[in-house]
N, CA, C and O atoms as a Tinker XYZ file with bonds, in Angstrom:
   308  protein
     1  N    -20.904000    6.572000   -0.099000    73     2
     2  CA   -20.075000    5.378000   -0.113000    64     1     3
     3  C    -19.127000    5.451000   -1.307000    63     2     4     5
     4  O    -19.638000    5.746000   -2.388000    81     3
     5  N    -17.682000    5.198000   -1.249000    73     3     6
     6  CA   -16.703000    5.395000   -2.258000    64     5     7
     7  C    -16.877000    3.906000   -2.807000    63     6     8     9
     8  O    -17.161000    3.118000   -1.905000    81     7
     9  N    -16.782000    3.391000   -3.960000    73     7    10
    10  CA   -16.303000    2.264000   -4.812000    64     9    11
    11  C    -15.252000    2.181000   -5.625000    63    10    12    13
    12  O    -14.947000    3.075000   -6.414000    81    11
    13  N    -14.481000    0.844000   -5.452000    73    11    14
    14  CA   -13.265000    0.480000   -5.781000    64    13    15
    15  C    -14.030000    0.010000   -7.302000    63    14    16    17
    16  O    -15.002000   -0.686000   -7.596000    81    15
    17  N    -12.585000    1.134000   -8.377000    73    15    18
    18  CA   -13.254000    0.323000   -9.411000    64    17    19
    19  C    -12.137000    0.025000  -10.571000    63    18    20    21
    20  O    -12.173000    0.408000  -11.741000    81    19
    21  N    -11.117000   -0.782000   -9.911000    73    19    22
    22  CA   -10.031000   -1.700000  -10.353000    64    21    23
    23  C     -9.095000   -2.027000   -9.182000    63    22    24    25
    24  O     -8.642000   -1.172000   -8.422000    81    23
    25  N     -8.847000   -3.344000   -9.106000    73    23    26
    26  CA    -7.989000   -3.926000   -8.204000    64    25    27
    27  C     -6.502000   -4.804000   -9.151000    63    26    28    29
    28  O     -6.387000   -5.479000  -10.174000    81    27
    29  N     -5.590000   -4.276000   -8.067000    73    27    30
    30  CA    -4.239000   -5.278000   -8.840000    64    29    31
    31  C     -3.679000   -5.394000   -7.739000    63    30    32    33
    32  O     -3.721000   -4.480000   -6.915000    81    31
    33  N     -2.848000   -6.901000   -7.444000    73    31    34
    34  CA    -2.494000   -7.078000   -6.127000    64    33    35
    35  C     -1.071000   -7.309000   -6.504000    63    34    36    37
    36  O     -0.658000   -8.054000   -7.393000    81    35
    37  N     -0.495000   -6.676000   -5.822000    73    35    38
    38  CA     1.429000   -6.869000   -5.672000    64    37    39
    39  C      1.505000   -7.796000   -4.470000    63    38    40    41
    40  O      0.680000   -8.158000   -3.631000    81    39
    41  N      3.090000   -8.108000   -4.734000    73    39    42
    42  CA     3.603000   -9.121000   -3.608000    64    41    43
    43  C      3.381000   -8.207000   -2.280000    63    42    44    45
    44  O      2.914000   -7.071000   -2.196000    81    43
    45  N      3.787000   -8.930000   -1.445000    73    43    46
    46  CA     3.641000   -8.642000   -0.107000    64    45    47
    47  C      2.234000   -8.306000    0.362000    63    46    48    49
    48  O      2.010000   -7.398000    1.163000    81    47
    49  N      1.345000   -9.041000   -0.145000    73    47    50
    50  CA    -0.508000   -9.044000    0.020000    64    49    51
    51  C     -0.481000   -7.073000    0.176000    63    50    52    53
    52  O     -0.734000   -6.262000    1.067000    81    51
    53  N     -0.062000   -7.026000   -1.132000    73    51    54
    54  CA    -0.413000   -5.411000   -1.334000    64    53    55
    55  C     -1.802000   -5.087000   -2.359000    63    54    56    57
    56  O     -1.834000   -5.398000   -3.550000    81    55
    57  N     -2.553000   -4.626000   -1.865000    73    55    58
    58  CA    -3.847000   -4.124000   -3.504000    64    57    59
    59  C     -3.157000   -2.668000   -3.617000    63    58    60    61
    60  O     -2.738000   -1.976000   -2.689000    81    59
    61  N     -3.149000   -2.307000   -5.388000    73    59    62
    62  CA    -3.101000   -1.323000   -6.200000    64    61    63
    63  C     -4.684000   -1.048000   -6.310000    63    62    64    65
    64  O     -5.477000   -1.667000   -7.019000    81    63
    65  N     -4.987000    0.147000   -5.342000    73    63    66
    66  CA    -6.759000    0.679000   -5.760000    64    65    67
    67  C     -6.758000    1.488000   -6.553000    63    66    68    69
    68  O     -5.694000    2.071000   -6.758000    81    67
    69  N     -8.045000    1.886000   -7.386000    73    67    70
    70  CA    -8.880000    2.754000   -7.676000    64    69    71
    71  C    -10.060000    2.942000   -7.098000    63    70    72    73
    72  O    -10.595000    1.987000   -6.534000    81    71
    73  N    -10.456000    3.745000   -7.119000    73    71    74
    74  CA   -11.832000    4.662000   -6.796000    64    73    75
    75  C    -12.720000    5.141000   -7.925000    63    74    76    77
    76  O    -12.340000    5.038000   -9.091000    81    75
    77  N    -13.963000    5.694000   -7.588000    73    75    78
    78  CA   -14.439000    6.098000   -8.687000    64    77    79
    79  C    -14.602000    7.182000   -8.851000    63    78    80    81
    80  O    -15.333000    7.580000   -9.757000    81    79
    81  N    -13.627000    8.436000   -7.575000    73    79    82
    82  CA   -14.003000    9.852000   -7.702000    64    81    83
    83  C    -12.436000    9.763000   -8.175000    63    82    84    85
    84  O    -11.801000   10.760000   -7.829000    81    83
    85  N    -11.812000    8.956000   -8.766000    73    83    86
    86  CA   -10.104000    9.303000   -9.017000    64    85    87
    87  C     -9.001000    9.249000   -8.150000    63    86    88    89
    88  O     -7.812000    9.234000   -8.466000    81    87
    89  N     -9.630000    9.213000   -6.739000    73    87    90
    90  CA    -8.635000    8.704000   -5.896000    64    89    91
    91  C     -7.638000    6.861000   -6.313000    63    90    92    93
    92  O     -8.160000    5.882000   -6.847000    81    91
    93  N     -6.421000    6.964000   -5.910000    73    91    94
    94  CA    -5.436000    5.637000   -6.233000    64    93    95
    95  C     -4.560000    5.742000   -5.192000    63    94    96    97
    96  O     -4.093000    6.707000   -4.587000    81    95
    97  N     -4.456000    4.801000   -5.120000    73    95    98
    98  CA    -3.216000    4.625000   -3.885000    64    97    99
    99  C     -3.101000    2.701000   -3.619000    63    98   100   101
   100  O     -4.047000    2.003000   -3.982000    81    99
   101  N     -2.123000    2.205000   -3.109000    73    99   102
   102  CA    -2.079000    0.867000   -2.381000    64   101   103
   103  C     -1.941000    0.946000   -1.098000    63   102   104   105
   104  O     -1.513000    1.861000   -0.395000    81   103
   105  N     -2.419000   -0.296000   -0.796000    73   103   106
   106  CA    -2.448000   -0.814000    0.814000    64   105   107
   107  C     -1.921000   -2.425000    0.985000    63   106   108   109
   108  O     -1.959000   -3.340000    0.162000    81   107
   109  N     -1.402000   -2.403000    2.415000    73   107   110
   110  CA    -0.904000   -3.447000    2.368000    64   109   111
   111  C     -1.998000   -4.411000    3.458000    63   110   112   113
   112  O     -2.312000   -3.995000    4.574000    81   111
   113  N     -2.499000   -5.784000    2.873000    73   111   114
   114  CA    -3.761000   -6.282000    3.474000    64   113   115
   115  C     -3.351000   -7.221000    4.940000    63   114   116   117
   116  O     -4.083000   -7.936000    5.624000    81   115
   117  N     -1.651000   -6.840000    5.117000    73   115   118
   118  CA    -1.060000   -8.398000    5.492000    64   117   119
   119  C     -1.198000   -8.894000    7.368000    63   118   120   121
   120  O     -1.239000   -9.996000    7.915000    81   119
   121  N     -1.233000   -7.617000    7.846000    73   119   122
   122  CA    -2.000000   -7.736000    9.100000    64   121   123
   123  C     -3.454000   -8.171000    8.962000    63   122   124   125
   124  O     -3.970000   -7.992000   10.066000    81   123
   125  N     -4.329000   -8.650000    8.124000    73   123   126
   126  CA    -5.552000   -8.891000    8.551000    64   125   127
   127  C     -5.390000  -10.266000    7.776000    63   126   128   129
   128  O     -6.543000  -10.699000    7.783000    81   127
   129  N     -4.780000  -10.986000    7.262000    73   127   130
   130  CA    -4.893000  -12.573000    7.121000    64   129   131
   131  C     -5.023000  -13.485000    7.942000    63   130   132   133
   132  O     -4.326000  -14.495000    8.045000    81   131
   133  N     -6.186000  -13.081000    8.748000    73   131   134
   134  CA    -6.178000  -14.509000    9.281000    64   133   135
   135  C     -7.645000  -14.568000    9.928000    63   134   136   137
   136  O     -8.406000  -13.600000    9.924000    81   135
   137  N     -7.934000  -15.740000   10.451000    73   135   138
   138  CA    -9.410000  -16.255000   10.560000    64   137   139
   139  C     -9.661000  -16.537000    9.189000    63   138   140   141
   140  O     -9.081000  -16.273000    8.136000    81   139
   141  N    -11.198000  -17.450000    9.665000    73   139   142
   142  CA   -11.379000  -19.000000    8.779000    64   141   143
   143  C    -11.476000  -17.727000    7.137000    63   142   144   145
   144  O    -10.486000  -17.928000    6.433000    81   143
   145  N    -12.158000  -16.916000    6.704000    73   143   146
   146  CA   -12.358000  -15.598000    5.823000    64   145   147
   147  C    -10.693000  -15.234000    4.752000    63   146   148   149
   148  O    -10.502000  -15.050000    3.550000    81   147
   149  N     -9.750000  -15.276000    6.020000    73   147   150
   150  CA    -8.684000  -14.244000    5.260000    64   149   151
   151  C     -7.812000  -15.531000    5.547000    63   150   152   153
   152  O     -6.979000  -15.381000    4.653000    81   151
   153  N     -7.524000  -16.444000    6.054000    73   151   154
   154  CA    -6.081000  -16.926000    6.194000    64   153   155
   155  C     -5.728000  -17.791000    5.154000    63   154   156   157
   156  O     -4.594000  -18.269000    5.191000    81   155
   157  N     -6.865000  -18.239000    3.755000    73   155   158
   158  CA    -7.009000  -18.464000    2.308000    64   157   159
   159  C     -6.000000  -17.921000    1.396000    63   158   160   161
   160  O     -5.419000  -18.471000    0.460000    81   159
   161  N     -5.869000  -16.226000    2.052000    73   159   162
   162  CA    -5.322000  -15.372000    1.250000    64   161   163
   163  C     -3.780000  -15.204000    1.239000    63   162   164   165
   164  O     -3.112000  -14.613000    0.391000    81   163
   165  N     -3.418000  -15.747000    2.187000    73   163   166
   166  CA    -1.709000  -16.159000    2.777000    64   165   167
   167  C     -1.203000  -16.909000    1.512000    63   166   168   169
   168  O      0.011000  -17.028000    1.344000    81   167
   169  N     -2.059000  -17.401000    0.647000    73   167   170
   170  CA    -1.340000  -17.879000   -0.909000    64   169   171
   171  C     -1.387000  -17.199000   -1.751000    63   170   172   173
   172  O     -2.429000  -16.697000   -2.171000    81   171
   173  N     -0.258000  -17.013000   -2.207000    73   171   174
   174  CA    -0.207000  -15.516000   -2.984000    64   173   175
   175  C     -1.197000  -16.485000   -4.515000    63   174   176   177
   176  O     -1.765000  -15.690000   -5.264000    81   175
   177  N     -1.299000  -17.406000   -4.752000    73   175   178
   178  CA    -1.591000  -17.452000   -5.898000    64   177   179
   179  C     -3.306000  -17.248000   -5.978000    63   178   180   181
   180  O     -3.944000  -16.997000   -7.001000    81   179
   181  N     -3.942000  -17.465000   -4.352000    73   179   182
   182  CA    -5.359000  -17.541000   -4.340000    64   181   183
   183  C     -5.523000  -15.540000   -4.033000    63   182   184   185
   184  O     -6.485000  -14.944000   -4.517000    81   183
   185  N     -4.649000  -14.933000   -3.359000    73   183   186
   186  CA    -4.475000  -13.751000   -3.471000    64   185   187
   187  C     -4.954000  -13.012000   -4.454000    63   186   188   189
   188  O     -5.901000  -12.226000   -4.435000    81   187
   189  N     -4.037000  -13.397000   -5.569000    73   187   190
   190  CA    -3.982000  -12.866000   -6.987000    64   189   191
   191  C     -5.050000  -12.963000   -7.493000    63   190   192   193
   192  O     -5.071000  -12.681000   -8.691000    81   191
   193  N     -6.458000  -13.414000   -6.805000    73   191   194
   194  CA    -7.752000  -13.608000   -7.583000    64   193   195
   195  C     -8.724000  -12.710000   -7.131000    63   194   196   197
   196  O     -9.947000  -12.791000   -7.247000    81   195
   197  N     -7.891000  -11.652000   -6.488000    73   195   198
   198  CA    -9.243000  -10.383000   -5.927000    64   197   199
   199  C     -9.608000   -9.526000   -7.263000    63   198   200   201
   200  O     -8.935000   -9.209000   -8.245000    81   199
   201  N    -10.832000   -9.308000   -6.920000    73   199   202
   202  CA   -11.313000   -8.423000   -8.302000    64   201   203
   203  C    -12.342000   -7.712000   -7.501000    63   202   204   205
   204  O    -12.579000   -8.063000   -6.345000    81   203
   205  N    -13.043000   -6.592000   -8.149000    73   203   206
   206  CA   -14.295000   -5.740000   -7.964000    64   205   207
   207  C    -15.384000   -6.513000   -7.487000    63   206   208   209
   208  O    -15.346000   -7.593000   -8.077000    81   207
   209  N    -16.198000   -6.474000   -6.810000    73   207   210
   210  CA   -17.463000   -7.080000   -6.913000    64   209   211
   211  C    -18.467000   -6.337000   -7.529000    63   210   212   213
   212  O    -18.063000   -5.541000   -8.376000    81   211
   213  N    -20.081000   -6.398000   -7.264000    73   211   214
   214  CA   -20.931000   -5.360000   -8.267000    64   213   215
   215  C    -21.184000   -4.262000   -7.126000    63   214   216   217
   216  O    -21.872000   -3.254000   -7.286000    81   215
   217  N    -20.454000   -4.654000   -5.840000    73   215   218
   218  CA   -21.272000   -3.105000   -5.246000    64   217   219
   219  C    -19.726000   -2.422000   -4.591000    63   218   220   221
   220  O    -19.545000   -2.218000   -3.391000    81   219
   221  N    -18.718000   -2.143000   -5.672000    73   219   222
   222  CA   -17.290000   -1.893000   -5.640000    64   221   223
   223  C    -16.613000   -2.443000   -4.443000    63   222   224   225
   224  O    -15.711000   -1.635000   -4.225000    81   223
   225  N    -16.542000   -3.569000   -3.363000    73   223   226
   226  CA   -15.725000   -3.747000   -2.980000    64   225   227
   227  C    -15.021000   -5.187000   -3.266000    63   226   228   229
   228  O    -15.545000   -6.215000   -3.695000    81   227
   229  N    -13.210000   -4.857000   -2.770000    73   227   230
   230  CA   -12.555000   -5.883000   -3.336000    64   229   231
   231  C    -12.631000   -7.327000   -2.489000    63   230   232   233
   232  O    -12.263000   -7.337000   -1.314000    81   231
   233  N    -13.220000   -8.788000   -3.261000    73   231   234
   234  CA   -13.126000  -10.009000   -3.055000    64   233   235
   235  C    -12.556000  -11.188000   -3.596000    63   234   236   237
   236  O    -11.980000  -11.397000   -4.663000    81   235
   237  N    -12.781000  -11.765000   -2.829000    73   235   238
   238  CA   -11.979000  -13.613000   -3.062000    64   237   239
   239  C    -13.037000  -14.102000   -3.659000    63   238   240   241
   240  O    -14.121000  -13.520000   -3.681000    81   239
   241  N    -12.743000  -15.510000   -4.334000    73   239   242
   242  CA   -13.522000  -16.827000   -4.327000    64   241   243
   243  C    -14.216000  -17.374000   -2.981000    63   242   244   245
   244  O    -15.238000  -18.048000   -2.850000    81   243
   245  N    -13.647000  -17.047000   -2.373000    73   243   246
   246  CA   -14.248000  -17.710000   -1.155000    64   245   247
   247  C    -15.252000  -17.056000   -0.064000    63   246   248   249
   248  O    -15.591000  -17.387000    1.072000    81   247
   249  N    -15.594000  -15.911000   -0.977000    73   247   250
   250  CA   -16.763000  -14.890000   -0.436000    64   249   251
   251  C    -15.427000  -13.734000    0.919000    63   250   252   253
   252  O    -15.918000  -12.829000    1.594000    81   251
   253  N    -14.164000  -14.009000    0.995000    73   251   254
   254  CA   -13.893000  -12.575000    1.950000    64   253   255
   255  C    -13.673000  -11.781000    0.839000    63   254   256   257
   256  O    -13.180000  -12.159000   -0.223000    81   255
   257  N    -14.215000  -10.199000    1.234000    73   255   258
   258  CA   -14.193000   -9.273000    1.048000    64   257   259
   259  C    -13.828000   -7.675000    2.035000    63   258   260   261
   260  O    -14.005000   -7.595000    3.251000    81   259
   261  N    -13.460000   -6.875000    1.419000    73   259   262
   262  CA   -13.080000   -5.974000    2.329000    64   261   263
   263  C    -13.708000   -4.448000    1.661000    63   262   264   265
   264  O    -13.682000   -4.168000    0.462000    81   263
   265  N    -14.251000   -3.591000    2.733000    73   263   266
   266  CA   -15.388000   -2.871000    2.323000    64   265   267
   267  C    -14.474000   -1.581000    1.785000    63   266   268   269
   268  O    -13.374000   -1.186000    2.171000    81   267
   269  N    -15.326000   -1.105000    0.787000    73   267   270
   270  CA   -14.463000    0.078000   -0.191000    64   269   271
   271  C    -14.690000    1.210000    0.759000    63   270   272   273
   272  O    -15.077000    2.071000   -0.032000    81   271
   273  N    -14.700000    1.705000    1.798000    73   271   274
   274  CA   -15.078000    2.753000    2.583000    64   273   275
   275  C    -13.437000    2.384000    3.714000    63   274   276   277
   276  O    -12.273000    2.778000    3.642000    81   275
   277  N    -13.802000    1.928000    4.179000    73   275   278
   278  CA   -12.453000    1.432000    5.090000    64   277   279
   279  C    -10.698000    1.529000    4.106000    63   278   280   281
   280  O     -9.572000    1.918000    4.416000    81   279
   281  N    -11.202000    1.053000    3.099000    73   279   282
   282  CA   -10.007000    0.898000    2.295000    64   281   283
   283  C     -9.660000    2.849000    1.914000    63   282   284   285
   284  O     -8.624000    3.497000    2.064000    81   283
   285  N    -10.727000    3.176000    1.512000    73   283   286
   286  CA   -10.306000    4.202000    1.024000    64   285   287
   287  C    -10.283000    5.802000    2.014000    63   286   288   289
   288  O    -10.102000    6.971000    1.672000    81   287
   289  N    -10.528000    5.228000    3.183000    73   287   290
   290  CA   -10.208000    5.889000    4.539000    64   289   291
   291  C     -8.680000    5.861000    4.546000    63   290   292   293
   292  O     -8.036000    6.887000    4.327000    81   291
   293  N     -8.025000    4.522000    4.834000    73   291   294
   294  CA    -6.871000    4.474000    4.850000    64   293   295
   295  C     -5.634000    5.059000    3.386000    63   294   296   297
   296  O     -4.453000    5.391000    3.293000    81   295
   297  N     -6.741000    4.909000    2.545000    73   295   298
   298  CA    -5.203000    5.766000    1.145000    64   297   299
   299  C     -5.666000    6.966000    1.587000    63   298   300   301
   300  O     -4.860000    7.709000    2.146000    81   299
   301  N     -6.929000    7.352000    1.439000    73   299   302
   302  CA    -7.328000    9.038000    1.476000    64   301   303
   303  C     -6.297000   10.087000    2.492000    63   302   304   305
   304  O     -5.789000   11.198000    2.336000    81   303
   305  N     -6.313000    8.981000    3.673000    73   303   306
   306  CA    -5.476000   10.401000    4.489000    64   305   307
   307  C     -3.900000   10.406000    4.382000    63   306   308
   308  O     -3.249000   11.315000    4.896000    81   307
């Protein structure tokens, strides 16, 4: 399992990742905002509050999260 281990979010619901084998890259989250989980995140200011959790993947306040394996499928290739 890969872990995210720094998150920074740019406009356009973009995350700036890290990894913990050194992989980096961004993704853009903006196709998946929506349902009761993600459509919170459509404010960029509640956005701006994703951080690490303790088992590396990146979350909200409001418990959505998105799994560090999926994320880093998509920078990896």
């Amino acid at each position: 399992m890969h872990r995210v281990t720094s998150v920074q979010t740019k406009p356009g619901y973009t995350l700036a990742l890290a990894f913990e084998d050194g992989t980096q890259g961004e993704i853009s989250i903006a196709d998946r905002l929506f349902g009761p989980m993600f459509e919170p995140l459509k404010d960029p200011e509640f956005f701006a509050l994703a951080r690490v959790d303790e088992f590396g993947a990146v979350c909200w306040p409001n418990d959505a999260d998105l799994a560090p394996d999926a994320l880093y499928r998509k920078i990896a290739t």
